[in-house]
Structure formats: structure tokens, C-alpha cells
N, C-alpha and C positions, 0 to 999 in steps of 0.2 A: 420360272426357269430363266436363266440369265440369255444375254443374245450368243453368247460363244459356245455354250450346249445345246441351244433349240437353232443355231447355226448347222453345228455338226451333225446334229440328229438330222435335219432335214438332210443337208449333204448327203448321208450314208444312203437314205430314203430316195433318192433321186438319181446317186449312182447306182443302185440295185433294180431301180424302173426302167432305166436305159438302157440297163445290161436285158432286163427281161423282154425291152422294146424290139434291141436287138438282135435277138437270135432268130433266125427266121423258123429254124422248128417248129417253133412253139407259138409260130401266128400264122396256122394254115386253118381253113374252114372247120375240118375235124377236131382241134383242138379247143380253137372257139367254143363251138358248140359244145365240146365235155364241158366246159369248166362254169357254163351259162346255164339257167334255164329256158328252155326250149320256146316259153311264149315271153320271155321279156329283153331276147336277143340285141332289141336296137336298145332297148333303152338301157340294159345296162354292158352294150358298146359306148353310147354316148357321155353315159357315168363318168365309166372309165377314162374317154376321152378327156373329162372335166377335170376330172383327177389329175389327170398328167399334165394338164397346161394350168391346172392352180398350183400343183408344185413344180413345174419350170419356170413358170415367173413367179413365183415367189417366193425359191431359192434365188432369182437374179435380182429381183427388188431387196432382200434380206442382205443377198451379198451387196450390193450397190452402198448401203447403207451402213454393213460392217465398213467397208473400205472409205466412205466418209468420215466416221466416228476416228477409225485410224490413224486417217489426214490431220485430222484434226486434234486429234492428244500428240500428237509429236511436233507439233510447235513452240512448247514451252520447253522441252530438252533442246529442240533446236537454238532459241535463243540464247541458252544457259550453256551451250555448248559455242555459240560464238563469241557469248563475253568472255569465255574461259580461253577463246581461242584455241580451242581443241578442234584445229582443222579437220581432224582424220574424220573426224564421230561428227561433224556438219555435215562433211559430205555421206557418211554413212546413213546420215539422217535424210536426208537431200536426195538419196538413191532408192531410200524408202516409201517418201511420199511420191515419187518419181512413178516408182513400182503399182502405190495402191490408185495412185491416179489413172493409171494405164488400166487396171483392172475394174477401177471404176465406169470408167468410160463403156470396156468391153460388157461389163452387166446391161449397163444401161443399153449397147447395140441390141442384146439377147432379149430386150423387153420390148423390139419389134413384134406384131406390128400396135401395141396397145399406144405406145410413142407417137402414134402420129390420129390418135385422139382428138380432138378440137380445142380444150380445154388442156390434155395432158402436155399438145406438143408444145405449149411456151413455157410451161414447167422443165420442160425437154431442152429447148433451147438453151435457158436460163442456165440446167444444170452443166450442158456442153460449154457455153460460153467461161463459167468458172472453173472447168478442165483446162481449159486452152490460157484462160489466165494464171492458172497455178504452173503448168506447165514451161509455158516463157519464164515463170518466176523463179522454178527450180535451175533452167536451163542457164541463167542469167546467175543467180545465185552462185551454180555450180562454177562458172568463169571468171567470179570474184576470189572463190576459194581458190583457185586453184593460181590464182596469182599470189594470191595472202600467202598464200605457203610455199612463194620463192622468194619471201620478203624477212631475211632475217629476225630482223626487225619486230616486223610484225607477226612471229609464227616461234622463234625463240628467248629474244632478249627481254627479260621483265624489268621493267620501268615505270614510273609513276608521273614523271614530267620529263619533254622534249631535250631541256637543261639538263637532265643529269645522263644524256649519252655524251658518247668518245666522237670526235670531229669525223672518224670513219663512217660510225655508226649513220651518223647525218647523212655524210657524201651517199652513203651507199642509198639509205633510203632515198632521198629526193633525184639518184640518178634512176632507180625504180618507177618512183612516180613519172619522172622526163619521158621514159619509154613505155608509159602506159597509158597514153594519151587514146591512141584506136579504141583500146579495152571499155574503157568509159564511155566511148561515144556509141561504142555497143549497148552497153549499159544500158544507156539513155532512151536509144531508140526503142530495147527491150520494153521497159516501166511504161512506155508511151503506151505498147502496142496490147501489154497486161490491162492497164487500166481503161482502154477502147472497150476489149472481151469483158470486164467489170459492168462498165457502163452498159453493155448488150443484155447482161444480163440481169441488169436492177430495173433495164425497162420492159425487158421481157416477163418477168416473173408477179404473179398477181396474190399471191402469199406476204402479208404483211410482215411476218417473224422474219421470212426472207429477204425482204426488201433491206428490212432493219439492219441484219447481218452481213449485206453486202454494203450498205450507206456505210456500215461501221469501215469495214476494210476498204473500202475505197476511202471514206477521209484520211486514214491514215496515211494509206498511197501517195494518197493525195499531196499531205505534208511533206512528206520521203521526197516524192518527188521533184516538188516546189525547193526544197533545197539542192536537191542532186541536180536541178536543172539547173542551177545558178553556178553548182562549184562546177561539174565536171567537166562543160569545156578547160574550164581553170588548172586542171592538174595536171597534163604537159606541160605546160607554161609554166605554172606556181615556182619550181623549183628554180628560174633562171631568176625570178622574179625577189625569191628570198635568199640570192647569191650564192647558187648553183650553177656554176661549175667557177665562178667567180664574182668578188665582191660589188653591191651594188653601193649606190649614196644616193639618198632623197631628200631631197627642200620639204621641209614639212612646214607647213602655212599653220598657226594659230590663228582660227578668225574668229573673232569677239562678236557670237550675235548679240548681243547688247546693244551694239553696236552696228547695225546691220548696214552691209555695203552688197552688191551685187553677184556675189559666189557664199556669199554667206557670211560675213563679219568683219569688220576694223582686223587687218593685218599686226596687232598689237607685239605678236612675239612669232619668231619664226625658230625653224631647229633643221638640223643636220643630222641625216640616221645613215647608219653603215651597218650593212646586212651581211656573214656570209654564213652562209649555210644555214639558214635558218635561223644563226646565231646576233645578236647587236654585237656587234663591235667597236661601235664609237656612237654617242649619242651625246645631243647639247642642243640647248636653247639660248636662245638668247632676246633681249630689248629689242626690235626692230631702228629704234632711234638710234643708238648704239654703230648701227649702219648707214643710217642717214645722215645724221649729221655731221661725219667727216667729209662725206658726198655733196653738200652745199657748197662746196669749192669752187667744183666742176663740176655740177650738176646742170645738164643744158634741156633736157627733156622736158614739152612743154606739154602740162596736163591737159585731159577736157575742159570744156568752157565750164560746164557745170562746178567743177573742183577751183578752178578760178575766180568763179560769180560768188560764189558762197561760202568757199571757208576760205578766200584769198589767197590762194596756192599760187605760188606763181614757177614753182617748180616740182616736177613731179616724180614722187618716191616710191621706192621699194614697199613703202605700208599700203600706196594708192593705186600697185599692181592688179590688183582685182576688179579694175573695171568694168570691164567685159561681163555680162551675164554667164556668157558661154566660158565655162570654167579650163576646158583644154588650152584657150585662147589666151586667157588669164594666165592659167600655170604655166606656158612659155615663155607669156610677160614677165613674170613674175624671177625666174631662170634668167631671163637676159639682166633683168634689171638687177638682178643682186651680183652678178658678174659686170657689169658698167660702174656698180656703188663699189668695187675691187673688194668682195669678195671674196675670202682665200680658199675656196674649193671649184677648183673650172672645170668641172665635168658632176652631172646630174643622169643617172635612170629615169627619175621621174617624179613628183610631184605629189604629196599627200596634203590634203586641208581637212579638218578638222575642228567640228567647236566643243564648246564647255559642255552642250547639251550633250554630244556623244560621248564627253568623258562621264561625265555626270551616272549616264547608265553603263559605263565601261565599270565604274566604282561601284554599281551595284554586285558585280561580282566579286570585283580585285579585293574589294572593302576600304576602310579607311584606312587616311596613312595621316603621320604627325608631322610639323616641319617646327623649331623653334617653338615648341610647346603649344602649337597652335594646332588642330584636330580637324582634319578636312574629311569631308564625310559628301556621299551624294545630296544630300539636303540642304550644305552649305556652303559645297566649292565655289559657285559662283559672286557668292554675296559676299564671303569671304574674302575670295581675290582682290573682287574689285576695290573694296575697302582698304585692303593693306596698299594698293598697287595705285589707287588715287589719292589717301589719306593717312592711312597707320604707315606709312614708310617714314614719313617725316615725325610722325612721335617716335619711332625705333632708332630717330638719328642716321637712317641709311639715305645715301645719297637718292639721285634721280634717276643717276644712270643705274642704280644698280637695284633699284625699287622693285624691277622684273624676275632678282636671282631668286624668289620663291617660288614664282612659277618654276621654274627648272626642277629646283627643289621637289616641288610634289611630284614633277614629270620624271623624275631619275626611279622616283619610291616607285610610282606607278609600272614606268617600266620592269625592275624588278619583280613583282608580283605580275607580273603580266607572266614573262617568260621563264615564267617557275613557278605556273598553274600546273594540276595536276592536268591527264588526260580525261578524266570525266570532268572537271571544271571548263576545260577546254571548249566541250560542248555545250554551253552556256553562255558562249561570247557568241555561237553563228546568228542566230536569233537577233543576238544586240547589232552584230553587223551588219546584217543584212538590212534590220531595220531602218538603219542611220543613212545606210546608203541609199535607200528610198524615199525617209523621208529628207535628205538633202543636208543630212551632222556629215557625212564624211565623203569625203569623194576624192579620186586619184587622176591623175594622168599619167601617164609612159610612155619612154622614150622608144621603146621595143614596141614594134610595129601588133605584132602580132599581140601583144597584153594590150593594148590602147586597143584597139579594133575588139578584144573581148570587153574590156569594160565599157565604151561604149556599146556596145549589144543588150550587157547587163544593165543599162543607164547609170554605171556607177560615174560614169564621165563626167557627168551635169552637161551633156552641150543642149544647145539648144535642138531640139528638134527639129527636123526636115520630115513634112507631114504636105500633102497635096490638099488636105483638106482643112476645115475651120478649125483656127487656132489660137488664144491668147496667154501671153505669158506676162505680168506683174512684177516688175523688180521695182524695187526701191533701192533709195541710197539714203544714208544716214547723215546728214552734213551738216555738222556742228550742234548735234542736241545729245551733246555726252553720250550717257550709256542709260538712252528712254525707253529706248525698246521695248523691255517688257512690263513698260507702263500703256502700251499703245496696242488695243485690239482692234486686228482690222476683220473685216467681212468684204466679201469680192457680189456684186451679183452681174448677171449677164445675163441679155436678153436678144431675141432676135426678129427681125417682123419682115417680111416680104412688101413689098409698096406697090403702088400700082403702074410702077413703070419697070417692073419686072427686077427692081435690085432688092438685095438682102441688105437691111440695116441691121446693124448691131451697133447694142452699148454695152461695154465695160463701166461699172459705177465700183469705187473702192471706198470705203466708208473708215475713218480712222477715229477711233473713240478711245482719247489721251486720260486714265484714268488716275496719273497719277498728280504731280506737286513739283513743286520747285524745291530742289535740296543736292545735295556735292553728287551725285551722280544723275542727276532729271532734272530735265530743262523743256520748256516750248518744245515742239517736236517740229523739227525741219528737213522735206523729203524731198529729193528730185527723182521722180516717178515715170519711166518709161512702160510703155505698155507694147510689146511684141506681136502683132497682129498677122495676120494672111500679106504678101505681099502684093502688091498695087492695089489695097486699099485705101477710099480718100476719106479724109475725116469731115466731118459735117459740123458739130460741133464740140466745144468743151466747157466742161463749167466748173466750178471752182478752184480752179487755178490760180496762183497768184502772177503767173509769167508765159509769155505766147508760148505757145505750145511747139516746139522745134521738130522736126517732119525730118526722119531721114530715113536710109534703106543699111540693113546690118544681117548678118547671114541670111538670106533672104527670105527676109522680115522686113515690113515695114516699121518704124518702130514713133509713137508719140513721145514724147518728155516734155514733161513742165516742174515747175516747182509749188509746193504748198506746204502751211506752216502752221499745225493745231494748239493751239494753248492749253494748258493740263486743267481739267473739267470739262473739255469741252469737245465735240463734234464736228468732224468738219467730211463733208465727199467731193472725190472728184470721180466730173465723169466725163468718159469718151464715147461719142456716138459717132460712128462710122458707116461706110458704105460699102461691101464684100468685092473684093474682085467679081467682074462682069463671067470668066470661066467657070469661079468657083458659083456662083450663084445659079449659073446654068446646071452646071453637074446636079445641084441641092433640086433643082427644079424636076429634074429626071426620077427624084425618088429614094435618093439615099442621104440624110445628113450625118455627120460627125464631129464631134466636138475634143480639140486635145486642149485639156487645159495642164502646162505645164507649172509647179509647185517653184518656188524660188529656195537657195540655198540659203538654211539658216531661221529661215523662218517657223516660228509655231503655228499648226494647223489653223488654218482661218475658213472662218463663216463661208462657202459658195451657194448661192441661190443662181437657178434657173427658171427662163421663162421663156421657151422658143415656140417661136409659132413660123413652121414649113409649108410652103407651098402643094404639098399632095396630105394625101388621107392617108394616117398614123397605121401602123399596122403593129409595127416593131417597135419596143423599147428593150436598149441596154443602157445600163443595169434599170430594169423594171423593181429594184427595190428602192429606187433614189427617185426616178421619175415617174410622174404618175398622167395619164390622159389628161387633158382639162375638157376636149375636146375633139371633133375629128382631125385636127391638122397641129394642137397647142398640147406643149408637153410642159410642165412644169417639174420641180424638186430643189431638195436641197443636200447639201453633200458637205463633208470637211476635205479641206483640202491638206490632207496628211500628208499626202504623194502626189506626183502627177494622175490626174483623172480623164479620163476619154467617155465621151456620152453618144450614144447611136440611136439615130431615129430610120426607121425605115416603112416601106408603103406596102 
């Protein structure tokens, strides 16, 4: 018998025993006894009574368990109903699980007092805890809908990419978005508060299939959420940001890791984008030379020592604006200096940099494009370039100045396919973006107080961190070894020892192994290496450097630089051994360490090794999958440095 006839049958069975429960006529002594025999009165009162509390809990346990099954097949209509965007029949669906979740819950009350069992009641928990997260999830759900479907846009007009609406169409949607900035932070705080009652109940529940079924739906969550946490501050904003209610203009920095300078790559070619509505409206790249060298006239800005000592700069340009680690510092530089080199656009929103490596995976979507019978693809935009752009320009007979119009070239195609992706390809780029901004391919600044303040939140910023606790940060500069970079694997390790005069020393050691040769794009590798440390730190010593190590203070950081210089085969390290601020090493002694180690822009993930040894007894590792005890107070591990990393030891 299926459960919807041994449902109803029991049903009809349970309303006919309550009915007979009842009526008090027919439960007086004299009736009793008719209907009993005279010597087994109690025991079959007690029968009876078995009777009537196996079928009222087990009409409430049956129903519990219809009204899961319920929950649970009307998921996949719900999906198929919100890609259709058949707002009506979401929320019809949405008011249903709404429904059997309330009736679920109510079974479950009626299955007092067995519920509070020893064993039953964490199954009990478990089950309420997933009430209350479905519940936030419908309620939350239902406040998406019900915006979705004041959104023309999104509830009428059918479309296939952003490009093929009418300039109204645009306005209206992104002024939509502008005023639904509260909405989202609903949103936000809702998924928080779902996935808490998740986690109650994956710890509560001692059922393996259970645990399983909740691990499922919370990773998903999980995923949802890790994106929705990153856009939805973003979407108040978004719209002023892609020239809503008026046009923006952005200096877009081209930086050549190949080439690697301190926000992420040689300034090689920079561009101009004009945003409104979501729409480009003007886009160009250009030679950065091209800018520079009309500026040699009057160029009076005098570079760092480092840019002087080493590639003989004795004036300093718009390509060598990226000095600065901290990238917001840089993209201002970067703004004045191409309005000083004159320029012809004097007003900037804000600042986009970008490498070859973020287009690279940008093309795994967009696909490849052609320029001059030449076939750029993500496997060989880099190699490509460079070779036309150092060497094939001059068998093409194109000049010097103009060696760069292929980049544009591919950048005008790209643009193209960019914004005349369909909407499901759409969702294919967040992934790429997100990830580029993490791992340090793209990063922005703005002029708009309030977009600057989200992106740094999001770290799309690059600034340098402001952290109370242990920190080091690794920049390198690339100066004068062409484009070796990715001839050149580095590995970072750090270590830390308590002394017996109550300081924390730590070393930074950077190990550079030049695997490549001498040929038109690789040469000797030559760095100027600053290492961002805890400020009023003092250094103790250094080693393999070729040049005294210059000691300054820079957002406050201390920060070491020297220079060193590997030849291709060959291995070289340098290292800094330091002494921790006297506060911070106090703090470390109380009980709690932390480690920020910030990733540099542009770089490919490099080797990090750990070897700390804390002044109290270990108790605490995070992440306990990278670090492992060596001992009561010595944590070791090893990590890539994909992104920025934070390591915590506690007692």
C-alpha cells in the first residue's frame, strides 16, 4: 500500500477514535463494563489505551514524514519555475513548502512527550533546526520574488544578452537595482542566519544519511552564499559604478606580469573605457610610450632611488606609476601622472589594472579571437604578444610606436564578446572574477567614496593591509631582466623562535630558482625586494643581498629592500631575520598568534613553508589542514600562496 492510502486510512481510523474518545456517553463505568469482559477490565483498558497512542503518534510520525517527502519533490518545479521566471507559480510553490513546513513542525509538537527521549530529542533538534532554516529560506526567497516582479526586465521582457536591450530598458533596470540595496542586505543577513540553523543541525543529528543530506545542502549554501556575500553589498552601488544615472571614464592599467613591478606588472599599455549604462561607449588602448615620450620635454618628477640605481631612470613616467605596493596609492599616482604627461581626458571615476593572466582565463570563456591572420587563444595570448610586440613588429615592417596596435586589436574583439555574452554565459565570468581578484590578476580603485570603501572590504583594492598582528608582505620589482618572470619560481618560508630575552624573531627567506636562458625575451633576473613587516620592527640580519638593505617606514610597515640578481640555472635566497615589535611579541606571549601573509599582485602562486615556534602550549590550529603540531609550542606546514593567507595559533 502506497504512503497516500495507508496515510488516509490511518487518518479516517483516528478521526473515528477521537470522535468515539469524545463523546462522553459512551465512557461512563456502565458502558465500560458492557463492552469488556468482567475479569480482564484493566488489561483490556490498558490495550485500548496502547491503541490510541500507537495510532496518535503514528498518524503524527506518518504525517511528519508525508509533509517532508512533500518539502522535498517540490524543489525541482521550484527551480524550473524560477529559470522560466514564472514568478506567480515560485511563489505558489514557495507558499506551499511554507505550508507543509508549518505542518511539519506542528506533527513533530504532537509527538510530545516521546520527543524529549535521550537519544530522540537531538534527532528532534536536528529536525526543528532544518524547520527554521527552510523557513528563513522561503521567507527570504519570497522577498526576492516579489521584487523580481516589479522588475520589468526581469519578469517580462525576453532577452538573451544585456546588449540587445533599448537604453530605457537599462535605465530602468539598474535604477531598480540603485533602490534595492536594503533588500539585499536583508538578503544577506537571512542565508547567514539559515546556514547557523543548518550547522545546529548537522551537529545535532547522529544519523549518517542525515548528516550526509545536510553536508550536501549546506555546501551548496555555502557556495550561494560566498558569492552573494561578495556582490550584494555591490548592487546599490553597481549601477552608479557602470554609468548610472551618468557616464563614467576609467584608466585601465595593462600590467605585464612578465614583467613583474609591484601592483602587478610593467605599465606596458594603458586604455580609456566609457561606461553608461552598463553600455561601452568609447574604448582604446594605447603604447604607454606613446605618452611618455612627448613628456621627456617637461618631465621633472624624480623616481625612487631603486628606478635610478638600476635601470638609470633619471625621470620618472607614467609606466613607473605603480610603485607603490599598495595599489589605491598607485592608481592615484597613476591618474595624476598621465594628467601631468597632458593627457587628453581630465577627469577619471577610477582605476582598473589588469594582467594577461586574467585575460587569459577571461578567453576561456569569450573564446578565441583572430587579428591579422594571427589566432590568439588562452594558451597562447601571452607568448604571442610578446613576440609580435618585442620582435614580429619589425619583420611586419610596423613601426615602434605602433608595435602596440595589436593589443588593442585583440582588446576591441574581446570587448565585443564580452558584452554580447548571452545571460547564462554571463554566469561563467563571476567565478573568473572573483577569482582574479583574489588571486591579485584584477584589481580597482574609485573615485566614489562609497564603491572604494566596498572594494576594499572585498580586498579587490590590493591595499596593503592594516592588521595589529604578525605580518609579512613580499614585493618584488622587476628591473631590467626583460620579460623573465616566468622563467623564475620563487618559494617564500617563514619562521619564528621566541629568544631568551623575551623577543620574537622571525625570518623571511625568498628562494628564486631562474629556470630559464638567455634569449629576446629572458635575461639574468634582477629584483629590488622589499619585505613589508609588523612596524617597529628591527632587523638583525640579512643575507644574500647584493646591496645594503635600506630600512624605511611605508603605510605603517616597516618595510627592508635590497637588490639581488640570479643568473638563468641557477639559485639564489635572500633572507631577512628580524626582531617583532616588543607589544606585539607581548600580545603573542599572552596566548594568541596570527599570521597575515599578504599575496603580491601579479604573481603566480609560490611555495610558503611555515615553522613557528610560540611561547605557550598549542592548543589551537587554523587552518589545521596546512598546519600540523611538531610539538607542544611548534607548529609547522606548508601552503600556496594563491591569495592572501592568515595562520592562527592559539593555547
Amino acid at each position: 500500500m502506497g504512503i497516500e492510502p495507508a496515510y488516509k486510512k490511518l487518518k479516517d481510523t483516528m478521526t473515528n477514535m477521537l470522535k468515539f474518545f469524545n463523546i462522553k456517553q459512551y465512557f461512563n463505568k456502565q458502558s465500560i463494563s458492557a463492552l469488556a469482559p468482567k475479569r480482564n477490565q484493566l488489561a483490556w483498558a490498558v490495550g485500548l489505551v496502547l491503541l490510541f497512542f500507537a495510532t496518535f503518534y503514528g498518524y503524527y510520525a506518518i504525517d511528519a514524514y508525508r509533509n517532508a517527502r512533500q518539502i522535498a519533490s517540490l524543489v525541482e518545479p521550484l527551480k524550473q519555475s524560477a529559470s522560466n521566471r514564472d514568478w506567480d507559480s515560485v511563489r505558489e510553490i514557495l507558499s506551499s513548502i511554507n505550508a507543509n513546513t508549518s505542518e511539519l513542525e506542528s506533527a513533530i509538537d504532537h509527538l510530545y512527550p516521546f520527543t524529549e527521549l535521550p537519544i530522540i530529542s537531538r534527532e528532534v533538534y536536528a529536525a526543528r533546526s532544518l524547520i527554521a532554516a527552510a523557513k528563513v529560506s522561503v521567507s527570504s526567497a519570497e522577498s526576492v520574488v516579489l521584487w523580481l516582479q516589479d522588475v520589468p526586465l526581469l519578469s517580462k521582457t525576453d532577452f538573451n544578452s544585456f546588449s540587445e536591450l533599448s537604453e530605457k530598458d537599462k535605465s530602468e533596470f539598474l535604477e531598480s537595482l540603485a533602490d534595492s540595496a536594503g533588500l539585499w542586505g536583508t538578503v544577506a543577513s537571512q542565508m547567514s542566519l539559515s546556514l547557523k540553523f543548518l550547522e545546529d543541525a548537522r551537529s545535532a543529528t547522529r544519523f549518517g544519511f542525515i548528516n550526509f543530506q545536510i553536508n550536501s545542502v549546506t555546501k551548496k549554501l555555502v557556495a550561494g552564499q560566498t558569492i552573494f556575500s561578495e556582490l550584494a553589498p555591490w548592487i546599490g552601488v553597481a549601477p552608479r559604478i557602470v554609468g548610472y544615472p551618468g557616464e563614467k571614464t576609467y584608466l585601465l592599467l595593462l600590467q605585464n606580469n612578465t614583467e613583474l613591478r609591484p601592483t602587478g606588472g610593467f605599465i606596458g599599455t594603458y586604455g580609456i573605457l566609457k561606461v553608461r549604462n552598463a553600455s561601452v561607449t568609447s574604448f582604446m588602448t594605447d603604447n604607454v610610450y606613446n605618452l611618455d615620450e612627448p613628456a621627456k620635454a617637461y618631465n621633472q618628477k624624480v623616481p625612487p632611488a631603486p628606478l635610478q640605481r638600476y635601470i638609470k631612470q633619471s625621470q620618472w613616467f607614467f609606466r613607473d606609476s605603480n610603485w607603490d605596493p599598495d595599489f589605491s596609492t598607485s592608481a592615484q599616482q597613476a591618474i595624476q601622472f598621465y594628467k601631468d604627461e597632458r593627457g587628453p581626458v581630465q577627469n577619471f571615476d577610477g582605476v582598473i589594472a589588469l594582467t594577461p593572466t586574467f585575460v587569459q582565463n577571461l578567453m576561456a570563456v569569450l573564446g578565441p579571437v583572430t587579428v591579422d591572420g594571427k589566432e590568439f587563444t588562452t594558451d597562447n595570448l601571452i607568448e604571442t604578444l610578446a613576440y609580435h610586440v618585442e620582435l614580429g613588429f619589425k619583420e611586419e615592417g610596423i613601426t615602434i610606436y605602433n608595435r602596440k596596435q595589436i593589443i588593442d586589436d585583440v582588446a576591441q574583439q574581446l570587448k565585443e564578446k564580452l558584452f554580447n555574452l548571452s545571460v547564462a554565459q554571463m554566469q561563467n565570468l563571476a567565478p573568473i572574477a572573483f577569482g582574479a581578484f583574489s588571486q591579485k590578476q584584477l584589481m580597482v580603485y574609485f573615485a566614489d567614496p562609497a564603491a572604494q570603501a566596498l572594494a576594499e572590504q572585498s580586498h579587490w583594492a590590493n591595499r596593503i593591509i592594516s592588521t595589529s598582528e604578525d605580518y609579512f608582505y613580499v614585493v618584488d620589482s622587476n628591473l631590467g631582466s626583460l620579460k623573465s618572470d616566468p622563467a623564475i619560481h620563487r618559494s617564500i618560508s617563514y619562521s619564528l623562535t621566541p629568544s631568551s630575552d623575551g623577543k620574537m624573531n622571525a625570518t623571511v627567506a625568498i628562494t628564486y630558482k631562474h629556470i630559464g636562458g638567455f634569449d629576446w625575451k629572458t635575461t639574468r633576473y634582477r629584483t629590488y625586494t622589499r619585505v613589508y613587516v609588523p612596524r617597529g620592527s628591527s632587523l638583525i640580519t640579512a643575507k644574500g643581498n647584493e646591496e645594503p638593505v635600506a630600512i624605511t617606514d611605508e603605510h605603517n610597515k616597516t618595510v627592508f629592500g635590497t637588490f639581488i640578481s640570479i643568473e638563468p640555472g641557477t639559485t639564489e635566497t635572500l633572507t631577512f631575520t628580524y626582531a617583532l615589535p616588543k607589544d606585539l611579541a607581548s600580545r603573542i606571549a599572552g596566548g594568541h598568534y596570527s599570521l597575515y601573509i599578504q599575496k603580491q599582485g601579479g604573481t603566480v602562486p609560490h611555495d610558503l613553508m611555515f615553522d613557528i615556534t610560540v611561547p605557550f602550549k598549542i592548543n589551537g590550529i587554523t587552518p589545521n589542514s596546512v598546519l600540523r603540531k611538531e610539538s607542544a609550542n611548534r607548529a609547522q606546514g606548508a601552503w600556496s600562496l594563491a591569495e592572501d593567507r592568515i595562520i592562527t595559533l592559539t593555547k
